[in-house]
N, C-alpha and C positions, 0 to 999 in steps of 0.2 A: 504494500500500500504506500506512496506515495503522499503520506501526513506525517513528515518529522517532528512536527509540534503539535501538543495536543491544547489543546484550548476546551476550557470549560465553561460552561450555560453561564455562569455567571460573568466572569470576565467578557465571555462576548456578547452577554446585553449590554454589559457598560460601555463596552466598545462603539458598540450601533448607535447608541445615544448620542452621538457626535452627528450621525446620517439619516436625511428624511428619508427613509427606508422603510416604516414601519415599524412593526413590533414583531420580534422574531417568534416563528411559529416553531420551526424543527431547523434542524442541521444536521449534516452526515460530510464525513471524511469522503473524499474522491479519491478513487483509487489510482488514475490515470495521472503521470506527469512523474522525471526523473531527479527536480531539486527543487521545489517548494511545495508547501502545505496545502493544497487546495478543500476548500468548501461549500457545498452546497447548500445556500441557506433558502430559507422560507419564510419571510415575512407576510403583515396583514397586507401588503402593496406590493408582493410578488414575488419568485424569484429570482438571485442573485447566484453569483461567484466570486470567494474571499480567499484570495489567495496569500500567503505570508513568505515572502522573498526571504530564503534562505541563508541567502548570501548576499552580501554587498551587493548590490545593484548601483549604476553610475544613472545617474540623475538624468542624462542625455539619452538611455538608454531604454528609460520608460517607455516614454510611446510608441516604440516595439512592440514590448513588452503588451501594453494595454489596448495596441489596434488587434 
């Protein structure tokens, strides 16, 4: 599986609280990908993907990353 970090209910409501997202319904670990965390989450406004950059990332490098 493809989740080096684990994150818990609680920590990632706090987290969300930052994002009009919604209110988190469920989450589950993704199994797919070979060096970050990925998440599938579930809020009251939809489906998302939370992913936790494992490693350094270069700031220029993002928008790769996130298109």
């Amino acid at each position: 599986m493809a989740v080096y970090t684990d994150i818990g209910d609680e920590d990632l409501r706090a987290f969300l609280e930052g994002f009009s997202i919604g209110t988190l319904v469920s989450f589950r670990g993704i199994a797919e990908g070979v060096e970050n965390s990925n998440f599938h989450l579930r809020t009251t406004e939809g489906d998302f993907i939370l992913t936790l950059y494992e490693k350094r990332v270069n700031a220029a490098e993002l928008p790769w990353f996130l298109g």
